[in-house]
N, CA, C and O of each residue as an XYZ file, in Angstrom:
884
protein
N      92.336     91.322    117.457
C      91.644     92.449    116.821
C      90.738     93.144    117.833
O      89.947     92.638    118.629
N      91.093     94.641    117.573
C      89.738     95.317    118.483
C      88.456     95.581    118.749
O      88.008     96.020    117.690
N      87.572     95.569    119.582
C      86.242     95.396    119.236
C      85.940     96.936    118.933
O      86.590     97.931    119.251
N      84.633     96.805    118.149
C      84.093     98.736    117.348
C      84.108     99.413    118.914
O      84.478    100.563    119.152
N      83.785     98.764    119.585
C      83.050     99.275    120.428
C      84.406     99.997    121.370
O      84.075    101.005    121.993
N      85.897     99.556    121.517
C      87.205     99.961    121.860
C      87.378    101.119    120.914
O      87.592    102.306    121.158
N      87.215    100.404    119.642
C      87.752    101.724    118.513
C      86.919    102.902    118.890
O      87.514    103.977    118.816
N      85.559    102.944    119.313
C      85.051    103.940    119.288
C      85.135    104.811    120.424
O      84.512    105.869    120.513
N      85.704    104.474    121.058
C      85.894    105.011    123.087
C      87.397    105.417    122.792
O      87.774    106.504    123.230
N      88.235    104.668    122.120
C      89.547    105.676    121.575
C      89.286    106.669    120.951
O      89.538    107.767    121.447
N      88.607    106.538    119.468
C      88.573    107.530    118.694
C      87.879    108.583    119.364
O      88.108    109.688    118.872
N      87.335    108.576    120.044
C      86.149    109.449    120.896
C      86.903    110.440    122.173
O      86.546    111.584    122.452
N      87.623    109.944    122.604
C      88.930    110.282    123.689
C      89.557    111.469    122.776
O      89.532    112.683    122.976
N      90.200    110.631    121.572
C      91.148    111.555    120.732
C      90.461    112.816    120.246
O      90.998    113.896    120.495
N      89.243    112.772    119.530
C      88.372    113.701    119.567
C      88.102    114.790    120.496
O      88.044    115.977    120.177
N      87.950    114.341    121.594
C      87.558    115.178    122.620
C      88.896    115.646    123.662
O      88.975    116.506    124.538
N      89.815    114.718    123.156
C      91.240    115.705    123.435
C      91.764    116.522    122.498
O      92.949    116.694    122.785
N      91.459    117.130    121.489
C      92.293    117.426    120.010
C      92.672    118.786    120.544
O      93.807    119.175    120.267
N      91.729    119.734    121.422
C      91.785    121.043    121.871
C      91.832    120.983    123.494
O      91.481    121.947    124.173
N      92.294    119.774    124.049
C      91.802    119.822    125.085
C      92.965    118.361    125.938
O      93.369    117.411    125.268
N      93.306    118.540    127.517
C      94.286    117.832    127.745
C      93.189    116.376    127.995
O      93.200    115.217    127.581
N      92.691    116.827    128.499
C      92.040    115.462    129.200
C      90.312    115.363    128.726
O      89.721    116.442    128.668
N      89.727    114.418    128.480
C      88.359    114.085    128.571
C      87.747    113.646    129.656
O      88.410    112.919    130.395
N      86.744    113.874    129.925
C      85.845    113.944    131.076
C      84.473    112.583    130.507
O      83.647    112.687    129.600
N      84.686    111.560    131.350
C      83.344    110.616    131.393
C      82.324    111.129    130.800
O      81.924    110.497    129.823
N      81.609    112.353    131.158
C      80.737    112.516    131.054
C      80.670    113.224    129.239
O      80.014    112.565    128.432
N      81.028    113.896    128.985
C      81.278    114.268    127.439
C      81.603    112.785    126.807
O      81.161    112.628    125.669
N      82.321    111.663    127.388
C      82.560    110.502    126.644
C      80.730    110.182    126.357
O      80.099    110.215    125.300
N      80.333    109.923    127.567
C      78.787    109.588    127.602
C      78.205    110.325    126.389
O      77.695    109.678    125.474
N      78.262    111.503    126.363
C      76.987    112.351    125.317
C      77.104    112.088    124.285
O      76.121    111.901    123.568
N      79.345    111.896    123.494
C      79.351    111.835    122.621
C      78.637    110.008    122.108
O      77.994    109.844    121.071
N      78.868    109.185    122.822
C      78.467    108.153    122.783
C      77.013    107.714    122.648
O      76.467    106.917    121.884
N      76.637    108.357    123.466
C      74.780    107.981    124.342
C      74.873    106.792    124.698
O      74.131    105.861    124.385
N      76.262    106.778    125.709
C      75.789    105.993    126.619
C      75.683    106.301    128.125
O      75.318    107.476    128.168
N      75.817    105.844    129.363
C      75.502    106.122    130.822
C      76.816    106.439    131.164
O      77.872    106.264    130.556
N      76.561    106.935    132.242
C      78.176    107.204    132.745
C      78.676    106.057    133.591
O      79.840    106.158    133.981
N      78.034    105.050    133.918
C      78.278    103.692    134.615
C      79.269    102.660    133.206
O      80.204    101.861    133.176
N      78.535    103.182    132.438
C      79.201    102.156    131.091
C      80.235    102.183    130.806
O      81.054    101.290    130.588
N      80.341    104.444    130.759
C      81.808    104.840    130.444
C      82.776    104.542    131.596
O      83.880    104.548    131.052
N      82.903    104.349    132.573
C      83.428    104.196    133.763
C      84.131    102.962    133.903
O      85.292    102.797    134.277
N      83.080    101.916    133.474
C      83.788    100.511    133.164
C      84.518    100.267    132.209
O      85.328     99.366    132.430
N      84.570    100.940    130.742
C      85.094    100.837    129.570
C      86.538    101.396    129.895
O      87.643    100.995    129.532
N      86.165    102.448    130.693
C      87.353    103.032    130.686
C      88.528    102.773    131.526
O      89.699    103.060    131.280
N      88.043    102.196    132.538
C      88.467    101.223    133.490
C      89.387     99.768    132.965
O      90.507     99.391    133.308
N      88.631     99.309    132.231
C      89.187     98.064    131.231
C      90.232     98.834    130.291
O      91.446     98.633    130.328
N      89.595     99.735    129.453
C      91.076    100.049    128.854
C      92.677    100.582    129.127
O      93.766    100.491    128.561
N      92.106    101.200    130.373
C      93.019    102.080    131.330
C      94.309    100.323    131.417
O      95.443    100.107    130.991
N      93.341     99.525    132.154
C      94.103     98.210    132.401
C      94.938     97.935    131.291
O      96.168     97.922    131.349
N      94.302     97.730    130.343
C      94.678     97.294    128.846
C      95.630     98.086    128.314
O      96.244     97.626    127.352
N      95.960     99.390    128.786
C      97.044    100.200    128.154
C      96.449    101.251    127.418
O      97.231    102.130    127.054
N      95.808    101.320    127.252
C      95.175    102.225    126.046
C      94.982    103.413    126.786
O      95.696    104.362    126.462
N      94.285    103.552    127.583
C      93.736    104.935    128.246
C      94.554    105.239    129.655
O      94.897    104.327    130.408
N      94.806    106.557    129.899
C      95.326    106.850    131.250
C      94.056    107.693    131.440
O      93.312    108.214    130.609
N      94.027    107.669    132.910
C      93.142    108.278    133.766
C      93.517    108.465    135.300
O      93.775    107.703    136.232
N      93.424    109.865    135.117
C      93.400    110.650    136.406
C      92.187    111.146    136.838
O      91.522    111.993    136.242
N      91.781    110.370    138.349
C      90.862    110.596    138.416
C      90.348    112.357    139.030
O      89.194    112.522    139.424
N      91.224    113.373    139.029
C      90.684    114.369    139.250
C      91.533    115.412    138.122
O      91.596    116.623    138.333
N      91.887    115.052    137.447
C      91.688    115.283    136.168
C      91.314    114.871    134.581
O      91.378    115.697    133.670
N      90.967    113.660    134.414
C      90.369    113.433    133.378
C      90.994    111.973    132.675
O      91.698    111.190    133.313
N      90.619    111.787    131.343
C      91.226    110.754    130.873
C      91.515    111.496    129.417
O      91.087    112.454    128.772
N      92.623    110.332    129.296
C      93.575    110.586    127.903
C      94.189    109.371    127.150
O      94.084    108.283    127.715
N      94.865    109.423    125.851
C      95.265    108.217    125.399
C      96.583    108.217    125.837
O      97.338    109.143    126.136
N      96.763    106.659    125.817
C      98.268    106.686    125.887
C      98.630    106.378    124.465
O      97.854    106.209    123.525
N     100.092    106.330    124.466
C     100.850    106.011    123.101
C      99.809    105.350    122.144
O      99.153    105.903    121.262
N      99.808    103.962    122.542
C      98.929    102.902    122.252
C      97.690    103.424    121.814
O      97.218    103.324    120.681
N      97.240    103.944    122.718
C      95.844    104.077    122.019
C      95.478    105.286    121.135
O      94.401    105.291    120.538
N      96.365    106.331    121.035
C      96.495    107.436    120.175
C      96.695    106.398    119.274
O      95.622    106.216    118.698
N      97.717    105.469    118.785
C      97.986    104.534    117.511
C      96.973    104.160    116.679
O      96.865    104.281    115.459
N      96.023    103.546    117.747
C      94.509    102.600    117.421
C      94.091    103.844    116.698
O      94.213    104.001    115.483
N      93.408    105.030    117.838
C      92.353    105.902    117.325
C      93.062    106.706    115.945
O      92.324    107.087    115.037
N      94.177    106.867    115.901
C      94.788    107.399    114.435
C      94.427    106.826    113.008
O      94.207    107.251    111.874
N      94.508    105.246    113.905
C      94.424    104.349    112.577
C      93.043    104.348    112.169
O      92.741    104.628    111.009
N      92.125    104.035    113.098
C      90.564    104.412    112.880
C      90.023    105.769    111.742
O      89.289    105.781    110.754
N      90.961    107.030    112.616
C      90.435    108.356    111.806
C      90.949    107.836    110.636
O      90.187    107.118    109.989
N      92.242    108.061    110.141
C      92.901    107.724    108.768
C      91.913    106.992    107.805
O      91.522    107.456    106.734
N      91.451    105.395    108.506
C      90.108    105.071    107.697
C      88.998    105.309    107.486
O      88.356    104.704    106.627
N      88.400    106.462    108.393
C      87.469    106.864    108.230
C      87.712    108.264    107.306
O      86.757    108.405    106.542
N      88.287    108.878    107.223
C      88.402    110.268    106.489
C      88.833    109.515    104.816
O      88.543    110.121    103.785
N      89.514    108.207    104.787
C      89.709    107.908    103.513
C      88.596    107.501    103.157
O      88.317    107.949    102.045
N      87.805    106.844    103.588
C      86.290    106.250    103.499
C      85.756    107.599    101.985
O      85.610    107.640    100.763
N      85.635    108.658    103.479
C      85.077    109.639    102.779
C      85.256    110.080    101.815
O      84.378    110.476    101.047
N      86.633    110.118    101.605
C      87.444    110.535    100.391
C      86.994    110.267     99.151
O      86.713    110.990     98.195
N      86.964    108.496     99.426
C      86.662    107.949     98.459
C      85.219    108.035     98.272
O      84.943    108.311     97.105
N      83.934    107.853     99.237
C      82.446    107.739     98.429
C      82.417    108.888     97.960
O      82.336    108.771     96.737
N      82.452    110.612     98.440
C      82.674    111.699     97.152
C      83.620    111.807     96.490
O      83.431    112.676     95.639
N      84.697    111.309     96.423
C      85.536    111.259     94.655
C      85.269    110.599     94.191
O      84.700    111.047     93.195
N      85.271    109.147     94.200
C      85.230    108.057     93.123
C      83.448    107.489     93.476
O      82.903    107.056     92.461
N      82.772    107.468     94.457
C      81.387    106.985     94.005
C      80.317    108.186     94.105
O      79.190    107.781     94.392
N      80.421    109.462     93.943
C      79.547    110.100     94.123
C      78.582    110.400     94.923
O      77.426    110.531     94.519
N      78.966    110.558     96.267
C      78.327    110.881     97.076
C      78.280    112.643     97.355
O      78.908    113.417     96.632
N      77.568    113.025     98.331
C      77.547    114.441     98.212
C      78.248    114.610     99.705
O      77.918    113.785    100.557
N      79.162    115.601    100.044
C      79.955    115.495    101.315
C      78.568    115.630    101.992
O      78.348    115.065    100.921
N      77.705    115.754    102.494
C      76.576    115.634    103.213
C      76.201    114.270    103.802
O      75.749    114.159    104.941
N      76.359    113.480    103.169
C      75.792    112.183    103.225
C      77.012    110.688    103.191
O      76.976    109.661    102.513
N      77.931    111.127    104.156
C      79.224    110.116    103.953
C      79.810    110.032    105.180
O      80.748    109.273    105.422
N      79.134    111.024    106.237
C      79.653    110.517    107.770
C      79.187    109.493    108.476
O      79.848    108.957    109.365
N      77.910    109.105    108.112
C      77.913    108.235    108.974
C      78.354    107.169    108.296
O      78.977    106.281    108.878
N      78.095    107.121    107.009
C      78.542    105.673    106.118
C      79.955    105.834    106.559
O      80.329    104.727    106.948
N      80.640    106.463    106.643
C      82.180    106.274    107.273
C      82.205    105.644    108.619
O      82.923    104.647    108.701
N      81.684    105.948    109.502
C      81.387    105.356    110.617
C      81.100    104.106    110.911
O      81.452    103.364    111.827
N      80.125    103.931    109.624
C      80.141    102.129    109.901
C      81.402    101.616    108.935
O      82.009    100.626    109.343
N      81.576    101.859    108.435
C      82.962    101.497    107.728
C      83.929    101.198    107.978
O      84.502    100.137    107.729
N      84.380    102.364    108.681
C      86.173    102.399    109.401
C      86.351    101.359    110.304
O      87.534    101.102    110.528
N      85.301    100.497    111.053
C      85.917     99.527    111.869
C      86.244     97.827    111.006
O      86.696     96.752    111.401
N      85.699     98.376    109.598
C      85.165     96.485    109.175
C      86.481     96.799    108.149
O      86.930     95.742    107.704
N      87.238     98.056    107.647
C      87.865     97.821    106.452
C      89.379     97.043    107.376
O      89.505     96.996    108.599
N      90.120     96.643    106.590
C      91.397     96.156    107.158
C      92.520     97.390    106.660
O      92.261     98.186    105.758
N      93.806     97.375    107.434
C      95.036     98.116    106.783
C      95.090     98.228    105.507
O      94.892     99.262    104.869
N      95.425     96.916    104.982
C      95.791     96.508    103.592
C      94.649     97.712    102.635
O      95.159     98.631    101.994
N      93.081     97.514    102.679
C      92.567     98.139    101.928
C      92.618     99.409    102.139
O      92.499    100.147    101.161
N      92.881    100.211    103.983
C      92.863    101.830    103.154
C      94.193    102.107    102.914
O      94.570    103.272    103.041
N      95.087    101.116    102.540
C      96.464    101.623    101.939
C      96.010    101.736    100.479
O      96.259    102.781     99.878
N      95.141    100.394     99.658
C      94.674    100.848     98.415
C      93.572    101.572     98.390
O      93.032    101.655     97.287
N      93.115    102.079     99.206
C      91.951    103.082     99.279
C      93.332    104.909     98.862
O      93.341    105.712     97.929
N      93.908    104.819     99.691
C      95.016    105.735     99.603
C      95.605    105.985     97.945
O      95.589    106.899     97.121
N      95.942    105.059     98.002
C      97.079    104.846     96.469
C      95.917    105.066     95.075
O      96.357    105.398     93.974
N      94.737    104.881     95.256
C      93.564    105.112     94.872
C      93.129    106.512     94.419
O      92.667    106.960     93.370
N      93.410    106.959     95.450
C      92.974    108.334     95.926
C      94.075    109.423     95.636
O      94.000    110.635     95.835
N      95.087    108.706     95.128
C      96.531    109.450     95.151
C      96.953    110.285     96.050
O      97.506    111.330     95.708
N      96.735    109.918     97.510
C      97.344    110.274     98.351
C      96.888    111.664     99.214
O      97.667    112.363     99.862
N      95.490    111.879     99.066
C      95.197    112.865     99.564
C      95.394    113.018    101.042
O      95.319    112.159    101.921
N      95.683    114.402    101.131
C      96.324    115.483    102.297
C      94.961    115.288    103.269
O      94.950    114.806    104.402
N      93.839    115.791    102.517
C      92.773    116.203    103.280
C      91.669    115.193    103.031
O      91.936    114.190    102.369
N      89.975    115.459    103.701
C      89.297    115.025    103.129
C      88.332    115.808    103.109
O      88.307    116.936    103.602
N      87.215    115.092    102.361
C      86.275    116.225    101.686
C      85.845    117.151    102.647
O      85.245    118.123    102.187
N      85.966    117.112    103.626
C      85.087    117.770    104.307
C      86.677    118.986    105.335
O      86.474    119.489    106.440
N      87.366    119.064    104.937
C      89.059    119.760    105.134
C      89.715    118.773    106.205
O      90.305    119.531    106.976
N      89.812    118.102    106.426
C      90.371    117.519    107.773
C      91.301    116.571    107.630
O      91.180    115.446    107.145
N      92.310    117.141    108.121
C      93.883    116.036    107.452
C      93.253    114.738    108.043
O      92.604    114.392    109.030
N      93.854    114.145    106.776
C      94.222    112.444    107.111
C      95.439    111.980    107.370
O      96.424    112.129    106.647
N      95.382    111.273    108.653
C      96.750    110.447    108.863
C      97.175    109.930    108.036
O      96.608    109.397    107.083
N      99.041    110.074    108.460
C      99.264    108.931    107.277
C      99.221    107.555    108.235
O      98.420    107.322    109.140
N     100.251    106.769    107.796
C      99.907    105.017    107.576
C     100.866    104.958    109.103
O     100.551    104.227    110.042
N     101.837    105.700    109.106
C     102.949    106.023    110.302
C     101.942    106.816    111.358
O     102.312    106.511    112.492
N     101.019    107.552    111.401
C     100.075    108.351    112.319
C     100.755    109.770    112.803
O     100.895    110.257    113.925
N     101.131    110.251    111.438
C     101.370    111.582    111.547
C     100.232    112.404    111.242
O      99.558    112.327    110.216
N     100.046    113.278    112.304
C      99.117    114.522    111.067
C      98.937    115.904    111.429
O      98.641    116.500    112.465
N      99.275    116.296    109.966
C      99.256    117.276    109.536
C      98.027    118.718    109.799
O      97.354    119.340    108.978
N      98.154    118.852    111.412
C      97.064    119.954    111.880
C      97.200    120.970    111.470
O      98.368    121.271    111.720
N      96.455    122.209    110.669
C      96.407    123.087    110.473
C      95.670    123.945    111.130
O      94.537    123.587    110.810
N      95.547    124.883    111.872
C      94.393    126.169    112.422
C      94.216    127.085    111.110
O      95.158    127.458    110.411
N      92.545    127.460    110.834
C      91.979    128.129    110.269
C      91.243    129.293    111.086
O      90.879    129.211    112.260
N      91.110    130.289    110.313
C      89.903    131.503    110.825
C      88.236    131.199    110.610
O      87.791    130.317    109.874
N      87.491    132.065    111.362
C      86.516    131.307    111.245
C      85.608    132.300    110.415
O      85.890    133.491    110.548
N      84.553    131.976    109.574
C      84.117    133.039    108.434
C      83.639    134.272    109.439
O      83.525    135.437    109.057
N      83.412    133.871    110.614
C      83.214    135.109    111.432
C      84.032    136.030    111.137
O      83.619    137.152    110.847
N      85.347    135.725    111.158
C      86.248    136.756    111.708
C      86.846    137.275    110.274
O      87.934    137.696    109.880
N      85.884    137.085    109.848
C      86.378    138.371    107.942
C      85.598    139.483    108.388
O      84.746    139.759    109.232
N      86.500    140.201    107.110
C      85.966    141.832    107.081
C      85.752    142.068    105.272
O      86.211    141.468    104.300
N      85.224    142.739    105.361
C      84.179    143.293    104.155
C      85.363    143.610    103.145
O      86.269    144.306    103.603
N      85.435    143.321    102.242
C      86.491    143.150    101.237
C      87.709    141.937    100.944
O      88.594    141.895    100.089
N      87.322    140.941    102.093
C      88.264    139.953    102.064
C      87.394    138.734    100.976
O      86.250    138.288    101.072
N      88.473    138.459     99.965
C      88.885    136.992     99.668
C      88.936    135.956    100.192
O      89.926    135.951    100.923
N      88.296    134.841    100.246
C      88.301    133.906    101.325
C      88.311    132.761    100.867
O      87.253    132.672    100.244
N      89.013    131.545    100.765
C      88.942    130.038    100.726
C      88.317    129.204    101.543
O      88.703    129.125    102.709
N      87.596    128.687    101.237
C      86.710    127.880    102.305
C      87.473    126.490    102.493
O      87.775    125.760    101.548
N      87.766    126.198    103.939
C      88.726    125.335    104.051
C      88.476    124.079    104.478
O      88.947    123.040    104.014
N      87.355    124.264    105.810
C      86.878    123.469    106.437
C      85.394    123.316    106.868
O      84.713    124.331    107.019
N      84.939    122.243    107.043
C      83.348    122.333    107.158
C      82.670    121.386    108.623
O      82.513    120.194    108.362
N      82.473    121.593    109.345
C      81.829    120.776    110.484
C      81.100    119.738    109.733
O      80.297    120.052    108.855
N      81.413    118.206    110.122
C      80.767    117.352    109.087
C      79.528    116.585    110.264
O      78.901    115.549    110.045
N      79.457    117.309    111.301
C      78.217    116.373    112.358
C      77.086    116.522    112.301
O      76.351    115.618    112.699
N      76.658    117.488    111.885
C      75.091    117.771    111.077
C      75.026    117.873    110.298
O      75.835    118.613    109.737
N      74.160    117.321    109.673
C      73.460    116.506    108.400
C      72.923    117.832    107.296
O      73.248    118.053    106.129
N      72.094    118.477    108.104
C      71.319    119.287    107.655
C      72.001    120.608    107.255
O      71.728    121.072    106.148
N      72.789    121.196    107.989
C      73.460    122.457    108.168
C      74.372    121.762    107.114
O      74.201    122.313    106.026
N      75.090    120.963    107.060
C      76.360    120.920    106.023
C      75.482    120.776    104.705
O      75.866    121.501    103.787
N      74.349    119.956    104.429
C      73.431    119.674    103.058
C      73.257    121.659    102.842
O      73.186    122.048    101.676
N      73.230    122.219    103.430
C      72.538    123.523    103.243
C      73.859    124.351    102.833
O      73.925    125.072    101.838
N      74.679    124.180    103.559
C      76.407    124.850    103.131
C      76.657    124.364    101.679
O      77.218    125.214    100.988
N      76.384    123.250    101.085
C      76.648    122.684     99.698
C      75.593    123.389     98.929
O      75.917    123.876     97.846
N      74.198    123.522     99.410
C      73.502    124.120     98.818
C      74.189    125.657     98.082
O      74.190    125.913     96.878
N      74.668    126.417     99.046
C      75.001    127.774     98.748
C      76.583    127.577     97.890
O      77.045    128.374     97.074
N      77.213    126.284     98.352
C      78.666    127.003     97.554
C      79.780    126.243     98.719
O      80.799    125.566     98.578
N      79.127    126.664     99.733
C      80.296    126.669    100.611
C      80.837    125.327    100.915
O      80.357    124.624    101.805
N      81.473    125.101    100.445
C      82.418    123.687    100.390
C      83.985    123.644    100.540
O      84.487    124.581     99.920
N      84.844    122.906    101.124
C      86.525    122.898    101.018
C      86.635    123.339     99.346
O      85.936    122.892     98.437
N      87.542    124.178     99.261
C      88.447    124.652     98.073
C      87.820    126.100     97.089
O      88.329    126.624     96.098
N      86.081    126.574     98.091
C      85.313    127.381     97.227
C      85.985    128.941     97.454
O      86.422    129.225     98.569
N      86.022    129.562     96.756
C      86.487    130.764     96.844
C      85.380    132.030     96.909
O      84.603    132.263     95.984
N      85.426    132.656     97.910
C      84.088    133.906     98.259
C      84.631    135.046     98.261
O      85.799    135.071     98.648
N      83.943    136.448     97.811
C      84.236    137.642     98.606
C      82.851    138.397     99.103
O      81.696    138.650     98.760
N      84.061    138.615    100.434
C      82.824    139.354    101.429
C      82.642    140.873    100.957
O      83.486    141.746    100.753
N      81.253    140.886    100.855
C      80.261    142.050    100.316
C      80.025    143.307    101.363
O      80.350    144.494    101.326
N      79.153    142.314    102.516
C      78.754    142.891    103.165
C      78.420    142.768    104.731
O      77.218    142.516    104.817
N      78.879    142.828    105.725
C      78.407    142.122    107.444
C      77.581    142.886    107.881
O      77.892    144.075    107.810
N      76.117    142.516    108.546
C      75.426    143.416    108.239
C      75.625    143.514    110.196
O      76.181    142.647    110.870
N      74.930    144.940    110.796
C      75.248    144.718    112.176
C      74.369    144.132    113.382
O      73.274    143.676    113.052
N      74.622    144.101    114.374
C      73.880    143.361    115.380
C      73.507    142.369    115.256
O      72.341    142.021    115.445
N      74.543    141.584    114.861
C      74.707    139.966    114.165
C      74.049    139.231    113.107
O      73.808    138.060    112.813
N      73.808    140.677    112.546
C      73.269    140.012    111.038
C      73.909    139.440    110.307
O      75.038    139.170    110.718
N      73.533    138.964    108.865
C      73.927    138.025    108.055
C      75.238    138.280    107.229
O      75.390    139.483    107.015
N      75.957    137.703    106.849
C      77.234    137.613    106.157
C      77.174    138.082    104.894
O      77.027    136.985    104.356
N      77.172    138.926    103.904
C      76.924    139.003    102.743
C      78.206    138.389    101.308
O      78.921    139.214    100.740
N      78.247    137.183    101.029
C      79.150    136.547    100.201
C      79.072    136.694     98.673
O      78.056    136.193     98.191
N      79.958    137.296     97.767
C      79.713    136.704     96.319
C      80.456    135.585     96.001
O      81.610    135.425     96.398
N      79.674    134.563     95.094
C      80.437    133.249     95.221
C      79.971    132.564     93.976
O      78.864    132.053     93.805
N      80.804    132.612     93.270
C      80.410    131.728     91.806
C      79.837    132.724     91.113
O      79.309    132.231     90.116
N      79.675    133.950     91.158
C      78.745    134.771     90.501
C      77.169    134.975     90.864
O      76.217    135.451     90.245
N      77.361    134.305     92.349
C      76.158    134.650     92.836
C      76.267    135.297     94.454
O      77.293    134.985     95.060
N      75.461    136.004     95.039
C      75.167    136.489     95.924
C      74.752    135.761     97.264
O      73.600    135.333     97.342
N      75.446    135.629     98.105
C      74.623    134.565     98.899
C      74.474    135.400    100.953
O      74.640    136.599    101.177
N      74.170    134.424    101.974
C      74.081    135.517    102.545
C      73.974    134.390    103.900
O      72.898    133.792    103.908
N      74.883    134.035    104.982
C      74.767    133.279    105.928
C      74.981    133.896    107.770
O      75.724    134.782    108.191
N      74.394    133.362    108.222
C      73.899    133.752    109.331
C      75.073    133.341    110.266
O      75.481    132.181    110.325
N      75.816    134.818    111.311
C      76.485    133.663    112.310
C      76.988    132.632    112.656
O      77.978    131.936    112.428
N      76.189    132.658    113.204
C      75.757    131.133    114.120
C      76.214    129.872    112.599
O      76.471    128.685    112.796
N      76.210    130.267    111.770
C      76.388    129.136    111.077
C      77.520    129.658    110.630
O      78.350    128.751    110.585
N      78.032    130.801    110.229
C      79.519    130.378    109.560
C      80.663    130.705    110.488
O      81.795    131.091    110.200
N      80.071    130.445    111.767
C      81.121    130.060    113.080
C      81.784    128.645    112.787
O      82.911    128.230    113.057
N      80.653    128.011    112.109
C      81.441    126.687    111.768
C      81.829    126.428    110.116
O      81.581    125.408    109.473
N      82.452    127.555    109.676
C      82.600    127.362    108.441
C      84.123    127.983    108.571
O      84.185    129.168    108.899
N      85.585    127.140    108.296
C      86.658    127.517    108.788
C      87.609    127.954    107.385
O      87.624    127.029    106.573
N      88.195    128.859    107.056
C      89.020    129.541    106.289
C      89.894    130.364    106.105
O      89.841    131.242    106.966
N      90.728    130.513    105.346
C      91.841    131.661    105.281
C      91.570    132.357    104.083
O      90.875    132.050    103.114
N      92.405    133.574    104.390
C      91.786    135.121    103.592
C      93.432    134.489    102.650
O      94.463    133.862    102.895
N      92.619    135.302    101.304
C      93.811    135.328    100.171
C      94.519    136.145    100.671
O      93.880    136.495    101.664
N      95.997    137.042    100.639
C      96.118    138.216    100.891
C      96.255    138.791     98.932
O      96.470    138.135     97.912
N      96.053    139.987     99.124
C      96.089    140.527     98.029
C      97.191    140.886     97.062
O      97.948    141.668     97.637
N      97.724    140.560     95.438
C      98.475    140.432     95.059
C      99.464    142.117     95.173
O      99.047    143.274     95.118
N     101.029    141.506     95.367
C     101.653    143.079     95.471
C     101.867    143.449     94.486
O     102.330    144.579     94.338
């Protein structure tokens, strides 16, 4: 069995390759907080171990193997989530990190009944496909609420789940996977977003619904 501390230097790799060929030590470090002496050795050992390739003047990456591990990790961690806001009531705000400590202690067996549970969800609360059990998944690209224009319909698809605060504040207004908005108003020189949403008026800044990811309805013919 793998130690958290492997799972988390895979999953962390895969992460930081998702848009990107290779990871760089040093982004391993930040996402981690650890030294770059630490990452160097870890990565070194796994490289041995099969898991990681590394070029040293271009970067590091998973191999087969360790894409497998870190798949299996996400899969339990996004079901985690699944499950404390569907079935125990949590608020998507407050379930990343409890996923985090989670995904390394559950076994196969349970997020298969975590799954079958859950009846098989595509996504998780927060939009982000879940692997299946084979480590397929299902990537989708979204637009970003930036890039609407004033009369568009919009589904809110996806939500950055790494701050705490900014996502508690997105639930505040509405904006959650599956909410439906129309844009009012963009105001200029990077002013605020103007949304109606639920029958209410709401109004977000930039900088924040850069990380708020969605697709426009198109309009019925």
């Amino acid at each position: 069995m793998l130690t958290e501390s492997t799972e988390m230097y895979l999953i962390t790799v895969y992460r930081l390759t998702t848009d990107a060929t290779y990871a760089s030590a040093s982004d391993i470090a930040s996402r981690l907080g650890v030294n770059i002496s630490s990452v160097s050795e870890k990565v070194k050992r796994l490289t041995e171990q099969g898991y990681l390739a590394h070029e040293p003047r271009e970067g590091i990456q998973l191999t087969t193997e360790g894409q497998r591990v870190a798949l299996n990790v996400l899969r339990k961690h996004r079901l985690i989530k699944s499950f404390l806001v569907n079935m125990a009531g949590y608020p998507i705000d407050e379930v990343y990190d409890e996923a985090c400590r989670l995904e390394h202690a559950i076994s196969d067996r349970l997020a298969d009944s975590l799954e079958k549970l859950l009846e098989y969800p595509d996504v998780d609360p927060h939009g982000y496909p879940i692997p299946t059990r084979d480590g397929y998944v299902h990537n989708v690209t979204y637009e970003s609420l930036n890039n609407v224009k004033v009369g568009d319909t919009v589904v809110i698809r996806r939500v950055e789940p790494l701050n705490q605060e900014k996502l508690a504040y997105l639930r505040e207004l509405g904006l959650v996977p599956g909410a439906r908005a129309e844009v009012l108003d963009i105001a200029p020189f990077e002013g605020p977003i103007s949304l109606r949403l639920s029958g209410k008026i709401i109004a977000i800044a930039p900088s924040l619904a850069q990380e708020v990811e969605i697709s426009v309805e198109q309009p019925a013919s």
